[in-house]
N, C-alpha and C positions, 0 to 999 in steps of 0.2 A: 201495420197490417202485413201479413203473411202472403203475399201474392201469390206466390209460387201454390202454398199451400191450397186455398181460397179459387186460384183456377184450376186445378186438379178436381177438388170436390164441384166447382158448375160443369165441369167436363162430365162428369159423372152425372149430375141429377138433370143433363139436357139430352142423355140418351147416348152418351158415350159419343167419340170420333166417326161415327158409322154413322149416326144420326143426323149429321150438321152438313147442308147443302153449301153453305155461304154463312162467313162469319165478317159483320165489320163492329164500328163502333161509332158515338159520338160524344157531345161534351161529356155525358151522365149517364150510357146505357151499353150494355155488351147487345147487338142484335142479331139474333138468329136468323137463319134462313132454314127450316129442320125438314124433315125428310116428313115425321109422325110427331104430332106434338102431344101425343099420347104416352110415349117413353119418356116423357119430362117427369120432374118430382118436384112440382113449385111449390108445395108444402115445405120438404127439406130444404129448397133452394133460400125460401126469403128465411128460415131460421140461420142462415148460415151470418156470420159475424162478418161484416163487409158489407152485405148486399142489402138496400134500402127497399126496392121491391121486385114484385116481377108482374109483365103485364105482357097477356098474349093477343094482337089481333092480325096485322098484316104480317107481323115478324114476332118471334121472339125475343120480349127485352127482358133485359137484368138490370138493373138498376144501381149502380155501383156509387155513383159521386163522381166527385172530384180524382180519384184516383183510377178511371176506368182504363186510360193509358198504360198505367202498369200494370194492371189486372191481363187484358187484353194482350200485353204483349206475354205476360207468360203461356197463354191462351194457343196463343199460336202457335209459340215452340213446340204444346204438346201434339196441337193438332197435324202440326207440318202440312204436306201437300196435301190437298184433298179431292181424288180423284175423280176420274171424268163419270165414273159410276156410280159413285155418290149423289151424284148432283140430279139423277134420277130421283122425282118427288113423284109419288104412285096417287098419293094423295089427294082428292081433287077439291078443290078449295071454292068459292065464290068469286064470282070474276068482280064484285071490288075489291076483295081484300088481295086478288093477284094484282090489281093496277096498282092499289096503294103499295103493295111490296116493289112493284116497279118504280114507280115514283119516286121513293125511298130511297131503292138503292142507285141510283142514276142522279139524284137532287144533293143526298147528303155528303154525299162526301165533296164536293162542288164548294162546301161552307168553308171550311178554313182560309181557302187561299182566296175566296171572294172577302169573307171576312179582314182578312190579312191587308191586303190591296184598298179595302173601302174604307181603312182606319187609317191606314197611313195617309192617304188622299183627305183626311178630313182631319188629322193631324197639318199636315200643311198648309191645311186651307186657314185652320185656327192662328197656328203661326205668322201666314199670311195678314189679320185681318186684325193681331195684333202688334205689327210694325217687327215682327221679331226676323223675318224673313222676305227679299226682294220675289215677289208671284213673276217676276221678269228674270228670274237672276238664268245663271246656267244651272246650278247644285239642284233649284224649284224644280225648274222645268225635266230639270234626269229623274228627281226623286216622284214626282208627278206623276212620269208615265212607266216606272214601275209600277206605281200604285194602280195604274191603270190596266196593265199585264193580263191580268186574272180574267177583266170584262171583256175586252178586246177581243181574247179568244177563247170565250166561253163556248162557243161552238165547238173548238177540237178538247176541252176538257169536260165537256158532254159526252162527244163520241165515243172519250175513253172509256168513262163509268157506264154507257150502254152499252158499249161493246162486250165490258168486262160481265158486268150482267146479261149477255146473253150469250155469251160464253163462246164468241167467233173473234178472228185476228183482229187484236186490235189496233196494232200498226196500221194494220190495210185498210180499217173504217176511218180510222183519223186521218186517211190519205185521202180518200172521199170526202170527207169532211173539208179536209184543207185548202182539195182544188177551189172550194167555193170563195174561202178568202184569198187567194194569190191575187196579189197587185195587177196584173197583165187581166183575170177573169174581168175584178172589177173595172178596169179601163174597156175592154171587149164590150162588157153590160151595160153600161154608161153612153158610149158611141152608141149601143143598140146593135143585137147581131141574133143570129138563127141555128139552130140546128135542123138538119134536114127538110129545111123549108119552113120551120115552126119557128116562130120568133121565141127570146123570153126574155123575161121579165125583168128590168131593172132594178135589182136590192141590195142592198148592202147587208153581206149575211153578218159582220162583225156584232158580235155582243147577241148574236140570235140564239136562240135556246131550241125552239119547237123544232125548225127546217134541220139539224142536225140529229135529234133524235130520230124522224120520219125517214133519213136519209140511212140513218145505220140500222135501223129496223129493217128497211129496204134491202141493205147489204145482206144482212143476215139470212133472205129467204135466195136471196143470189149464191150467196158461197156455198149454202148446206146444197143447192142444186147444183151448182156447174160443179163441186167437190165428189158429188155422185158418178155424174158424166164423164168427169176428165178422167183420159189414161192417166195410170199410177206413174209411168216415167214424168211425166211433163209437168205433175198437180202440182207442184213448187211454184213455178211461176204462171203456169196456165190459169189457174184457179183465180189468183190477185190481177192478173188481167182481165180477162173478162169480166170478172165482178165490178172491176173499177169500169171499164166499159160500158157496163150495164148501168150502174148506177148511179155516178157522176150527171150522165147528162137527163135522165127521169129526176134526178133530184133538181137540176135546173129549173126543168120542162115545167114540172107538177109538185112535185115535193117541200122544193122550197119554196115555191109559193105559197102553198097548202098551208106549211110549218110556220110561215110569217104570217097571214092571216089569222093564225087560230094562238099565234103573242099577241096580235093586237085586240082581237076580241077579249083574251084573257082583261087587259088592259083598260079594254072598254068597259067591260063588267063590271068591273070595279069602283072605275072613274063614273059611269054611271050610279052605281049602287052608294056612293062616297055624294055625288052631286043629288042623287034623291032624298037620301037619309039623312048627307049633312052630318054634323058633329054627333048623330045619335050613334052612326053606323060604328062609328069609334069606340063610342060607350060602351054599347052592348059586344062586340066584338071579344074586348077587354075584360066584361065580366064573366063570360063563357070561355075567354081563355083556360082556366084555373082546371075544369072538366075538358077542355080539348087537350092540354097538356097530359093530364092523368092517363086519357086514354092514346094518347100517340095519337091524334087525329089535325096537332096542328101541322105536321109536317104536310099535311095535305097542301098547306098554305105555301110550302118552299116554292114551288112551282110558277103561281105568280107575282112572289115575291122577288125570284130572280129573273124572270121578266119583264118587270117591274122596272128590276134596277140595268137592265140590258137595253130597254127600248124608251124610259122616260130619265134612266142617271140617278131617279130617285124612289121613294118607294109613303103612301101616305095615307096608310089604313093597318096592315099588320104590325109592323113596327113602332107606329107612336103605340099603337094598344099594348102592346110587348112593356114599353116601359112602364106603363103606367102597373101592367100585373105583376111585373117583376120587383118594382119597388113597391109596392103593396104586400107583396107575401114578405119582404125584406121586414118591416116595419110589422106587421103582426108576429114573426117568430120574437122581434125583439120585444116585443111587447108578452108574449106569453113567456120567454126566459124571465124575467122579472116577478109574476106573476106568479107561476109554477112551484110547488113545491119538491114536485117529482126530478131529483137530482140529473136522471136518465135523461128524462126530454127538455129538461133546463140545459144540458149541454148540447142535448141535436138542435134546438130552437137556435142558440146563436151560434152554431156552424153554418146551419142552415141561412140563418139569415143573414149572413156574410155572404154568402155562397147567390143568392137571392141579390143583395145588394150589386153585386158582382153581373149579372145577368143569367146566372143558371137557378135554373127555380126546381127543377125536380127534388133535391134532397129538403126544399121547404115544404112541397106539396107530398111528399109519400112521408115524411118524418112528421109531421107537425097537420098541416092543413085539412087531409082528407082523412084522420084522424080524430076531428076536433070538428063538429058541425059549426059551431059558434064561431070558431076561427075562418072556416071556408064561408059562413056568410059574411063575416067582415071583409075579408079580402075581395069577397066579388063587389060587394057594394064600395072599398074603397077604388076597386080599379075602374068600377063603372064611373065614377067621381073625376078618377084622374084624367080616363076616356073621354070624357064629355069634354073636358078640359084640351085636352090634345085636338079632338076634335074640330072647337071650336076656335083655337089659334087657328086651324089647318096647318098642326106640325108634319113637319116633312123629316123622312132621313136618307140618309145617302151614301151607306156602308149595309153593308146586309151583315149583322152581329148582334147578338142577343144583347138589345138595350140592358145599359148600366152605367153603374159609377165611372168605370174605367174606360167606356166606350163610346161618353158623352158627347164625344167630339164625331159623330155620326151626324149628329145635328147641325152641326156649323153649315154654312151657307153665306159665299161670298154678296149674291144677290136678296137675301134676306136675314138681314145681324141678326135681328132680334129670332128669329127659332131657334138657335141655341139658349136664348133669355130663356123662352116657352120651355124647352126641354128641359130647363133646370127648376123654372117652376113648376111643371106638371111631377118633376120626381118630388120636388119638397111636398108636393099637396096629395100626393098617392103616401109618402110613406109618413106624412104626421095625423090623415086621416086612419090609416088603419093600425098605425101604434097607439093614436087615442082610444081608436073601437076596440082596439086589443085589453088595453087596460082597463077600461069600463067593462065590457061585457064577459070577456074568459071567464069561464069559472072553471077550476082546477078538477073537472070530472073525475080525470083517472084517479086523481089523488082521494079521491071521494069514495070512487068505486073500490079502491085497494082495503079503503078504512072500512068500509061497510063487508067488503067479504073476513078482512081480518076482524071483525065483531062476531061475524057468522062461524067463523070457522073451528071445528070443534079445538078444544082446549084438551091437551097430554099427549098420552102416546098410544097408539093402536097400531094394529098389522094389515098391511097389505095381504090379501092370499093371490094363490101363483091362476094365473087365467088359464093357464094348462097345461096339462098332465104331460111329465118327461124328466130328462133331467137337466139339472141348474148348473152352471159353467157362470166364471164369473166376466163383467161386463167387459174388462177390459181385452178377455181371448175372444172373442164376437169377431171377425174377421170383415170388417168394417170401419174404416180409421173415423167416418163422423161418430157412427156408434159407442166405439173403443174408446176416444179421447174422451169422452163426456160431456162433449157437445151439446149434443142433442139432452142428456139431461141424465141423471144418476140411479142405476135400474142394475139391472141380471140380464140373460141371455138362457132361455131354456130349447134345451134341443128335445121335440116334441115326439110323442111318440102316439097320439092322437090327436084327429086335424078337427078340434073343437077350439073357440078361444070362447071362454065365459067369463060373465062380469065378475070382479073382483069385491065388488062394493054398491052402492046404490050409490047412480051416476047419471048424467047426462052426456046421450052424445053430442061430442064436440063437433068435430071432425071426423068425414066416413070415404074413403078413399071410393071412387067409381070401382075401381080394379079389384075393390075389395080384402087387399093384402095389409089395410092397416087401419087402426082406428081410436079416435083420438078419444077420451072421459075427464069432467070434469067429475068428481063424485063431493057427494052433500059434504065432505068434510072438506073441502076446498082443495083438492090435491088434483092435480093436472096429470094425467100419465095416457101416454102412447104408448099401445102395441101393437108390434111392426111384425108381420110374418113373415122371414127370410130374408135373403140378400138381392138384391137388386132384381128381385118377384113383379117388381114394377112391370117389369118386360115384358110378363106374359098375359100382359093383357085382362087378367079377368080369370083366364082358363086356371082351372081347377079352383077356385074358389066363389064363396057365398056368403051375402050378409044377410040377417036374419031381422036387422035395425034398419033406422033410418036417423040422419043427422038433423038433433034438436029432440030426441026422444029420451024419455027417462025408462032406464034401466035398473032391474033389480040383482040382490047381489044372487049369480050361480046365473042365472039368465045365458043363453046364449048368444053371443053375438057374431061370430065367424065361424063356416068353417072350411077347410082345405085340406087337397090334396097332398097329402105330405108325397107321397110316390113321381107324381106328375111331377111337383117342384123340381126333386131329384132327378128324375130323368131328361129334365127340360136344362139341367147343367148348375142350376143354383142350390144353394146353403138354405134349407128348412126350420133353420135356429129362427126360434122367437124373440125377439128381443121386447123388455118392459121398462119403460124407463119414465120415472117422477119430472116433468119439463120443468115445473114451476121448484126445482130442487132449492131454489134460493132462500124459500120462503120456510123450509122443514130441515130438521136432522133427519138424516136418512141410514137405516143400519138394516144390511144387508143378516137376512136370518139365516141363510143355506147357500151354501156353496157345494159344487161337484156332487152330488146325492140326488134322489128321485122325489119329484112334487106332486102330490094331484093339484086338482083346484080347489081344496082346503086346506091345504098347506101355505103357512105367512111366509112370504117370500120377501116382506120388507116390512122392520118397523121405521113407522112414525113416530117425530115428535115435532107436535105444531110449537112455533116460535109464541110466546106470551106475548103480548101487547105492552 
């Protein structure tokens, strides 16, 4: 893969440097934070070679795999700083989709080094429990509360990611933060002691999650006010005092009370909805994963999952389901690689389902699973299977990382041997149930559908004519590197000199852009082709242009389907070249009939010739 290459062009179809509020990532997704998610081009984006999908609701994701690290980091370099003006979003969104953006960006990045800390602690513990290592020794006991690091002070690696998202000093929140764990607070707390005649509350803020977020939310409406107030000589140090004054001790008083009540309810909810439902809560949980995951709405779930593992050590409702989904989509990709005749999704199915086995399920679910109805109903009904299952051990885990092969040792349990037994039987009985229902029920659609339009598909060779009047410049001068290289698909570039685009053929629309700058045809002789009006027209929104169709209608040949402004385009700074390009090029010989000369729209601008069976 071409990184370099690959983050240039999503730098492009996510609305360019100007667009992007906040950019992070995580195992499997580039996520946006964008100003307009209008100036996307997620059409172009998921045809782009690399990226498995794209899904928009709290953030903008990309969907990369396993290499979203390297992706990402080429990302950055182009992006570099991204200034305090940008970060200006005009746009006003639904106040859940801005919680879940908070959530989000304050939860996930919290994963690795929780992850990190909760495997080596459950690595030791296996060690431990098989004679390989003294639980008494010194080497246990140092490597132990490493592992432990990450919980301990999950409160000031909170502070950081809220602070960071809410875009005020984050040293000074995490010094807020920090007063709450100092040795000396907690012995003050413990004895029992007061602030200005108001007692508070005995807590141990260690491993707390809520009272730290409530505490630099607090900071934040402190510094943007006393940063107003204070003289400009003195706001260096004036501003971090008084904030810290103000805030420290209301986060004592009210805050962190507040913040540790509303972990333990999390906690209760749970533990109640787990003690009411019982091993179903599990089940069902499990099988809706597969749709929570698609749409980004499990990360809803971080939240009390690392509160979970901050106020009870362990975690026993998202996580056993996790394995049970993740080795179930594991077991149906391999199940449809076997099956498959389609060579393409014979090699995504068993990346995927490595990938899957491993604990990351996105490149199963956007390549293979939601894809294939048959295959998404096996997998929900084997993880419901394996769910009941987990459920009804009452498996537990004790690492917060995406259950899998490698991370099995999450289960271990000094006070209970056997749930690591359960966790190895719940993965055997998720992935032999739905490798069975894979190979029983798959049936090779795509491969089905390919043969059936290659039946349909006219036989010889015929012309494309030009959709409109101007002149023909060949593909590769298009000032466009997706367009140019032939990415995108094997076509001409007409520089137009009237803003009509007419059907070329008798077609169906495919795809009909909102913005009206581009529009996808299938036509009765099975030939795929886009056409795109101008260079990055995306932008404007709509203005100067009109569709005359609608997507899923059939069209005749000469028919109108678009038209625009060519003058507007140009004045607005962008390139008025048409570009026409065959997407489905794989399936035809393609010869280019006119280069540099003038077309109307009965002029062949491409023959055809359909491949023979």
């Amino acid at each position: 893969m071409d990184y370099q290459t690959l983050a240039k062009h999503i730098l492009q179809f996510v609305g360019g440097k100007e667009n992007i509020i906040h950019l992070e990532h995580c195992s499997t997704r580039l996520r946006f934070t964008l100003k307009d998610v209008k100036q996307t081009n997620r059409e172009e984006l998921e045809r782009l070679d690399g990226v498995i999908g794209v899904r928009s609701n709290a953030q903008f994701q990309v969907i990369i795999g396993n290499e979203v690290v390297e992706v990402y980091d080429e990302l950055a370099k182009l992006i570099g700083e991204i200034s305090a003006d940008q970060n200006i979003n005009k746009e006003k969104k639904p106040v859940g989709t801005i919680l879940l953006d908070f959530i989000i960006s304050v939860f996930q990045p919290l994963i690795p080094a929780i992850a990190g800390g909760g495997v080596l602690k459950s690595l030791l513990l296996l060690l431990s429990l098989l004679g390989v290592m003294d639980a008494n020794s010194s080497t246990y006991l140092l490597l132990n509360l490493i592992g432990g690091a990450p919980l301990y002070f999950l409160p000031i690696l909170v502070a950081m990611t809220t602070a960071r998202k809410l875009k005020v000093n984050e040293i000074v929140a995490v010094s807020a933060v920090s007063a709450l764990l100092l040795p000396e607070m907690a012995t003050l707390l413990a004895d029992g002691t007061s602030f200005l005649g108001f007692s508070i509350e005995n807590i141990a803020y260690a491993s707390q999650v809520f009272p730290a977020i409530l505490t630099v939310l607090f900071y934040s409406i402190v510094e943007k006010y006393v940063t107003k107030i204070s003289p400009k000589p003195i706001r260096i140090f004036f501003v971090p005092m008084v904030a810290l004054l103000v805030t420290v001790p209301v986060a004592l008083l009210i805050l962190g009370p507040l913040g540790y009540n509303v972990g333990g309810a999390f906690s209760y909810l749970i533990v109640e909805l787990y003690q009411r439902l019982g091993w179903l809560a599990t089940g069902l949980l499990a099988a809706v994963l597969p749709l929570m995951v698609v749409t980004g709405m499990h990360k809803a779930m971080i939240p009390y999952a690392v509160s979970s593992m901050g106020e009870l050590g362990k975690e026993m409702l998202y996580l056993p389901a996790s394995l049970a989904h993740n080795i179930a989509e594991s077991g149906a990709c391999f199940a449809v690689s076997l099956k498959t005749k389609n060579m393409k999704l014979r090699q995504t199915a068993i990346s995927a389902g490595i990938s899957a086995l491993f604990g990351i399920t996105e490149p199963a679910l956007y390549g293979v699973t939601i894809l294939h109805k048959r295959v998404l109903s096996i997998v929900m009904v084997s993880s419901f299977i394996g769910g009941i299952f987990a459920g009804i051990m009452a498996l537990e885990a004790f690492a917060l990382v995406g259950p899998g092969i490698a991370s099995i040792t999450m289960f271990a349990s000094a006070d209970q041997p056997m749930n690591l037994v359960w966790a190895f039987v719940c993965t055997a009985l998720s992935f032999v149930v739905s490798f069975v229902g894979g190979l029983v029920f798959f049936k090779d659609q795509e491969e089905a559908t390919t043969q059936e339009e290659n039946e349909s598909r006219k036989v010889g060779t015929w012309g494309i004519v030009s959709p409109v009047k101007g002149q023909v410049i060949p593909l590769e001068t298009v000032p466009d590197d997706v367009f140019s290289s032939g990415m995108v698909g094997e076509g001409v570039g007409v520089i137009p000199e009237e803003g009509i685009v007419f059907s070329p053929e008798e077609a169906q629309v495919t795809m009909l852009f909102e913005t009206g700058h581009a529009i996808g045809l299938r036509t009765v002789s099975g030939v795929e082709l886009l056409i795109h009006v101008g260079i990055d027209t995306v932008k404007l929104q709509g203005e100067g242009f009109q569709a005359f169709v609608q997507e899923g209608q059939m069209v005749q040949p000469g028919e109108r389907l678009l038209a625009f402004d060519i003058e507007k385009i140009k004045q607005a700074g962008f390139d008025p070249v048409v570009v026409v390009v065959v997407t489905n090029q794989k399936e035809y010989h393609i010869d280019r009939q006119v280069e540099n000369q003038s077309v109307t729209p009965e002029t062949e601008l491409l023959m055809i010739s359909a491949l023979t069976k």
